[in-house]
MIPA-724856 format. One record per residue (C-alpha): x, y, z. Coordinates in nm, 2 decimals, always signed. Layout:
% residues N
((X; Y; Z)),
...
//
This chain:
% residues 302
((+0.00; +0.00; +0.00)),
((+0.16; +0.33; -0.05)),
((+0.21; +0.59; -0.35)),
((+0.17; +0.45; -0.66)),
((+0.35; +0.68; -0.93)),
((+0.30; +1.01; -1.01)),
((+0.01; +1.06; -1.17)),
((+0.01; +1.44; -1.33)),
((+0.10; +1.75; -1.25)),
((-0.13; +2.14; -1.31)),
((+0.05; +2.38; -1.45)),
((-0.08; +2.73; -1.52)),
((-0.09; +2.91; -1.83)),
((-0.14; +3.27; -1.90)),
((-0.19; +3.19; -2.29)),
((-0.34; +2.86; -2.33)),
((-0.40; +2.84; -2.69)),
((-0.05; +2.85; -2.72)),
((+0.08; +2.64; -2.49)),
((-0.14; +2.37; -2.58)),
((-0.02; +2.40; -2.90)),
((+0.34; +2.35; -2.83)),
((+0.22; +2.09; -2.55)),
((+0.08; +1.88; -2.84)),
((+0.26; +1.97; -3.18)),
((+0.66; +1.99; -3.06)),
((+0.66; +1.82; -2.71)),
((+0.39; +1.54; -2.85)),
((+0.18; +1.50; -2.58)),
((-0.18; +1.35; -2.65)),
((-0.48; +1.60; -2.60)),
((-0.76; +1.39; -2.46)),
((-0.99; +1.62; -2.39)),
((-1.07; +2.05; -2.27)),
((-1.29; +2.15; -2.00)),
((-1.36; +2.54; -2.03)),
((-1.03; +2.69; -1.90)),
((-0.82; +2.35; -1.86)),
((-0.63; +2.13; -2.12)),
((-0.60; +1.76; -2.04)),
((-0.34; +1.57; -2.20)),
((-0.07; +1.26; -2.21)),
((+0.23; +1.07; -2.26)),
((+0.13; +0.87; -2.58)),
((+0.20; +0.51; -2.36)),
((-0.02; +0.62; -2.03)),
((-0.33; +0.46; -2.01)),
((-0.49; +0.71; -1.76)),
((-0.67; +1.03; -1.82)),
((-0.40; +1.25; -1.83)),
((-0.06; +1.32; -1.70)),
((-0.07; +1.73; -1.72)),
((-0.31; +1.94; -1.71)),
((-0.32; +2.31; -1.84)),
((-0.53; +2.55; -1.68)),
((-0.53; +2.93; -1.82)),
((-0.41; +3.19; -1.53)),
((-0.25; +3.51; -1.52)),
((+0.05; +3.37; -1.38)),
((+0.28; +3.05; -1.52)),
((+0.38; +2.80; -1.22)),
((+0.25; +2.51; -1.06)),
((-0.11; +2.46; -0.94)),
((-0.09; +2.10; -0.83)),
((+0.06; +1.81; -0.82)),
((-0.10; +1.41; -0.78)),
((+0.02; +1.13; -0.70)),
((-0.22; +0.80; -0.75)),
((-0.22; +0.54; -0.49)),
((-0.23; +0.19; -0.49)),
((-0.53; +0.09; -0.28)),
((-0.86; +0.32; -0.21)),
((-0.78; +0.27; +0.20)),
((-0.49; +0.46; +0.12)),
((-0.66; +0.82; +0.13)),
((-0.80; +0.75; +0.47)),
((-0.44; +0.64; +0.60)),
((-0.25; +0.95; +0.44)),
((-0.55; +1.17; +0.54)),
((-0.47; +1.08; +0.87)),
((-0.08; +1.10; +0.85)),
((-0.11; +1.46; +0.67)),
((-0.30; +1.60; +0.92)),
((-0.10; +1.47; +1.15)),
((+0.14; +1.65; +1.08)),
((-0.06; +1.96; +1.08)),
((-0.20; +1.97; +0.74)),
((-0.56; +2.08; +0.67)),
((-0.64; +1.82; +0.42)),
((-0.96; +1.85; +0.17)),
((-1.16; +1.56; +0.06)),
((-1.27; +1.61; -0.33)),
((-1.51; +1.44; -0.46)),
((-1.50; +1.22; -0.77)),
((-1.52; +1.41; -1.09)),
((-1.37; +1.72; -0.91)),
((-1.13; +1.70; -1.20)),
((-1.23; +1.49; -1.50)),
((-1.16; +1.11; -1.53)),
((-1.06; +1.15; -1.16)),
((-1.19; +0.94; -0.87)),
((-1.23; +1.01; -0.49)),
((-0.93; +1.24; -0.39)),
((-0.78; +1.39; -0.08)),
((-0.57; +1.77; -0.11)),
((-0.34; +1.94; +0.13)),
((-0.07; +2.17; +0.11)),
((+0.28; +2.01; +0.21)),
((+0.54; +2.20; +0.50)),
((+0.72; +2.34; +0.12)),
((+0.37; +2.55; +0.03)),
((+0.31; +2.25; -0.29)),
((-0.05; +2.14; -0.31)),
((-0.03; +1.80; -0.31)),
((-0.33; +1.55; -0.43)),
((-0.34; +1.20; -0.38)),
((-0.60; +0.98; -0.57)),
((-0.64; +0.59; -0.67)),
((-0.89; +0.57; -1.00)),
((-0.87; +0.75; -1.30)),
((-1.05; +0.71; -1.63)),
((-0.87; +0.46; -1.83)),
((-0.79; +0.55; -2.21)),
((-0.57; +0.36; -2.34)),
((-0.27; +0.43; -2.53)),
((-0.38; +0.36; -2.85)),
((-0.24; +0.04; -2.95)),
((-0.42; -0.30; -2.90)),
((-0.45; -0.56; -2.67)),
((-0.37; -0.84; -2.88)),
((-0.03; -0.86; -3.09)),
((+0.06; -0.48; -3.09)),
((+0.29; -0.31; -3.28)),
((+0.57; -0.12; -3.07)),
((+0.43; +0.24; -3.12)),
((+0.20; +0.42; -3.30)),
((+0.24; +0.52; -3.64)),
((+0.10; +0.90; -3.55)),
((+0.32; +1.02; -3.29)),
((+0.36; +1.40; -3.30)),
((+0.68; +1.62; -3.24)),
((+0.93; +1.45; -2.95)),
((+0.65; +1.20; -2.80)),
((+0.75; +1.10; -2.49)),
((+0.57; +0.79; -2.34)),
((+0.54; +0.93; -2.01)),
((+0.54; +1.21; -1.71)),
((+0.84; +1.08; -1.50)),
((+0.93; +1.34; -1.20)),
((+0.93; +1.70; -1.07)),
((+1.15; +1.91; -0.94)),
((+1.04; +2.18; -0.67)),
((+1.21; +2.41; -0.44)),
((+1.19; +2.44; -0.06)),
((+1.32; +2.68; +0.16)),
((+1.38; +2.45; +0.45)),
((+1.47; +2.11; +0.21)),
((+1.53; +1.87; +0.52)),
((+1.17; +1.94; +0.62)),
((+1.01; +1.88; +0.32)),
((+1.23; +1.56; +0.24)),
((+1.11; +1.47; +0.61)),
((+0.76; +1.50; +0.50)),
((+0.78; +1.27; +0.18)),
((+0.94; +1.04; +0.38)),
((+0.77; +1.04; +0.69)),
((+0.40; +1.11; +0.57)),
((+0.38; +0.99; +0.25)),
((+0.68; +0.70; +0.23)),
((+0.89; +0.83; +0.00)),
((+1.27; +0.68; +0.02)),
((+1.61; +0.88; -0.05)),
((+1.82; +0.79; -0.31)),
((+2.04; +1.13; -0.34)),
((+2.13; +1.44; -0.17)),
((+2.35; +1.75; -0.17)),
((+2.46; +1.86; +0.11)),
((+2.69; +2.16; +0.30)),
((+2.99; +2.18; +0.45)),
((+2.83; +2.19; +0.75)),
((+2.64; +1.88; +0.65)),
((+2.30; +2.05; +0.58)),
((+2.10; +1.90; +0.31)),
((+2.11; +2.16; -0.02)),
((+1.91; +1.92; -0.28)),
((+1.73; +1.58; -0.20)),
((+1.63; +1.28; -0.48)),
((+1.29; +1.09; -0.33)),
((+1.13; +0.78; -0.54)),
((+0.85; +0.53; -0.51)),
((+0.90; +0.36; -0.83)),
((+1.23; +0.23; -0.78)),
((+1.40; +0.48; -1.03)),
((+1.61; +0.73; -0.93)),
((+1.41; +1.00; -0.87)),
((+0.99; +1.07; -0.83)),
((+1.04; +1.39; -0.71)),
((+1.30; +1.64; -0.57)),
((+1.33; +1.94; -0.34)),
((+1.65; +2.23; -0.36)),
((+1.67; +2.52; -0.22)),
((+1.50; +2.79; -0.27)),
((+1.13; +2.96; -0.22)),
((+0.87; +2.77; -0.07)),
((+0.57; +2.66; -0.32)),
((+0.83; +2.71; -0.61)),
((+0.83; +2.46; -0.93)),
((+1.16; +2.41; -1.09)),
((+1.03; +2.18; -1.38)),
((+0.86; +1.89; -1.50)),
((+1.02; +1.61; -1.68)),
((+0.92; +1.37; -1.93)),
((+1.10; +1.01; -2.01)),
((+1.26; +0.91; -2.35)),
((+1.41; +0.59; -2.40)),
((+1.71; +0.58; -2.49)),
((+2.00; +0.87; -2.54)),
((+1.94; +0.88; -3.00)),
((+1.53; +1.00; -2.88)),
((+1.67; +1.23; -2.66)),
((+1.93; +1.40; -2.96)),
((+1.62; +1.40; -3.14)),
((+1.42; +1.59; -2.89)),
((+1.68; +1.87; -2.91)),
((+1.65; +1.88; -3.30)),
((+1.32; +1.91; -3.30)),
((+1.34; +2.21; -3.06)),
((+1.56; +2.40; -3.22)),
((+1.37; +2.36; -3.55)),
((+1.05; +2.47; -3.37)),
((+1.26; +2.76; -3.21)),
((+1.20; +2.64; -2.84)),
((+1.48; +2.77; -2.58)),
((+1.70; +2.50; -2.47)),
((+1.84; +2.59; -2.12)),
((+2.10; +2.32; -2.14)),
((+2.17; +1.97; -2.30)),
((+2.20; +1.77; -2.44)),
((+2.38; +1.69; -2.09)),
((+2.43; +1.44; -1.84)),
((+2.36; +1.44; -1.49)),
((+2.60; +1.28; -1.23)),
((+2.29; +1.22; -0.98)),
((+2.07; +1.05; -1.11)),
((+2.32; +0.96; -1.42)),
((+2.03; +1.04; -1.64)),
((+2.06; +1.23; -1.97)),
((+1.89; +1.54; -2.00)),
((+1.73; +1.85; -2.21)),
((+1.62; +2.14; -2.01)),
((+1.42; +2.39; -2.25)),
((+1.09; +2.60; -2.15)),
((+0.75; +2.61; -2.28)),
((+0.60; +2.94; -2.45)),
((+0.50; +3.07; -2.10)),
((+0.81; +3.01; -1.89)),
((+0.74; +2.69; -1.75)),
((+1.04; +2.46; -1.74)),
((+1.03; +2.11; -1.91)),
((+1.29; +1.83; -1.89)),
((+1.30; +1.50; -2.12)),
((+1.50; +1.25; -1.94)),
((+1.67; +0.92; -2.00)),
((+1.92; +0.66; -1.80)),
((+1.99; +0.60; -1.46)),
((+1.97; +0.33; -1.23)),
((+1.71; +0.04; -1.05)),
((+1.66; +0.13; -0.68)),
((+1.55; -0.18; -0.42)),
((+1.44; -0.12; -0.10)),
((+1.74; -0.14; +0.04)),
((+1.90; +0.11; -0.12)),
((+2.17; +0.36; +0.08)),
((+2.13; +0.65; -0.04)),
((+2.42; +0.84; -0.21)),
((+2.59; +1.19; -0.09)),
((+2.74; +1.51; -0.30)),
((+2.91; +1.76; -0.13)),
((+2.80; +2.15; -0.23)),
((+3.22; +2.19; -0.37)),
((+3.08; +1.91; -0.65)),
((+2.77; +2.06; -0.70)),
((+2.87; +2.20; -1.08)),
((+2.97; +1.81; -1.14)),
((+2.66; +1.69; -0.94)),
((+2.39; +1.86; -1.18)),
((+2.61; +1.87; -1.51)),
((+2.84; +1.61; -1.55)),
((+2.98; +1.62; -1.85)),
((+3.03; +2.06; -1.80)),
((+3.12; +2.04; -1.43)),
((+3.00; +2.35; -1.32)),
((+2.65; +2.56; -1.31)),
((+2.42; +2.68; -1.58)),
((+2.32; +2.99; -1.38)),
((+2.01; +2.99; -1.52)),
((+1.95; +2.69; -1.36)),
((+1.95; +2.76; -1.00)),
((+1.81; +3.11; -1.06)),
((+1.52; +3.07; -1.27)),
((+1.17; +2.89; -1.19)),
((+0.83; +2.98; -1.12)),
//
């Protein structure tokens, strides 16, 4: 029993024409349906509703993020840990957002809403049951398969990694810390890959990015072709992280929201220690291959 996966995450768009456009035409998501102000779409191999939502506000940033769980009891018990805790949690009921079942929401220590869920409308990923073909023959633009993490910032980041742990069992598989041995940046997963989500420093309630998976290394040098032709801003890559050891593009969407395709790393069991960078490696720690900071990188995020 426990967190599932990440299940989607609500971004905010101040022009949503256009973002769904680029959502759908150059990063290749799947539009699966619009509800007055919101956009719903996915990774072309999810079978859920939808993976990211668009919703039109003055302001880009994150509105929400959910995470679906594995058995219905599950609300009730993390109901009960969140408030706990001190949260003021908020039962939704289902259909409060489309395709989505029963929900609980609360707002986490780090000022993220936070939405936990276990059904969702199921609509496939358009290939069939019986004796598929690998793909489908109408994928758009870079195509990822799937949502795989978020990044968010925190001002007190051993709190919030605290909470994710503690609260919603989430385990550690990297951090950055201080001289003095505080923690900078923490890696948390439920999935056994290297990372579901992550807290650095920084404001509370701040999103850093969301980041899609690719396959292999060749769809990933193919992503950044296809957003230079398209005239998208690449913020760095193609690159390669040394946590995580995942290749990456960083580049932004039409409003300012940053996006990450991501490929690589490693299989995390249970028993997993988790592994330490020291703030002097930082550059080396977040770009491998460069060993120091894109500026940009730390500095800029909703």
């Amino acid at each position: 029993m426990g967190i599932l996966r990440l299940g989607h995450v609500e971004v905010r768009c101040p022009d949503l024409e256009l973002c769904a456009a680029y959502y759908t035409e150059v990063l290749g998501l799947r539009e699966v349906e619009r509800d007055g102000d919101q956009v719903y779409l996915k990774g072309w191999d999810e079978h859920d509703h939808h993976s990211v939502m668009l919703t039109y506000a003055p302001r880009y940033g994150m509105e929400h993020v959910g995470w679906k769980v594995e058995e219905l009891a599950d609300l009730e018990r993390f109901e009960t840990a969140a408030e706990r805790w001190g949260c003021i949690v908020e039962r939704l009921p289902a259909g409060w957002e489309r395709g989505q079942g029963e929900a609980i929401r609360f707002e986490t220590p780090s000022g993220h809403v936070m939405e936990l869920y276990r059904s969702m409308d199921k609509v496939g990923n358009g290939l069939p049951k019986f004796n598929p073909p690998p793909a489908p023959a109408d994928l758009v633009g870079i195509a990822p398969p799937r949502i795989d993490h978020c990044l968010l910032t925190a001002e007190e980041v051993p709190e919030a990694a605290r909470f994710m742990q503690e609260v919603l069992g989430f385990r550690v598989t990297e951090q950055v810390i201080s001289g003095e041995g505080r923690q900078l940046a923490v890696f948390l997963e439920r999935t056994r890959r290297p990372h579901d989500v992550a807290f650095i420093t920084g404001a509370n309630g701040g999103f850093h990015h969301m980041a899609f998976w690719l396959d292999n290394f060749s769809d990933l040098a193919r992503a950044a072709d296809i957003l230079r032709i398209n005239g998208v801003q690449i913020d760095i890559g193609p690159t390669r992280h040394g946590i995580t050891r995942g290749h990456t593009v960083y580049f932004f969407d039409p409003v300012g929201n940053r996006n990450e395709v991501f490929t690589g790393g490693y299989y995390v069991d249970s028993d997993w220690e988790p592994i330490t960078w020291t703030e002097d490696q930082l550059g080396r720690a977040i770009f491998y291959y460069e060993g120091k900071l894109n500026e940009s990188f730390l500095t800029v995020h909703s």
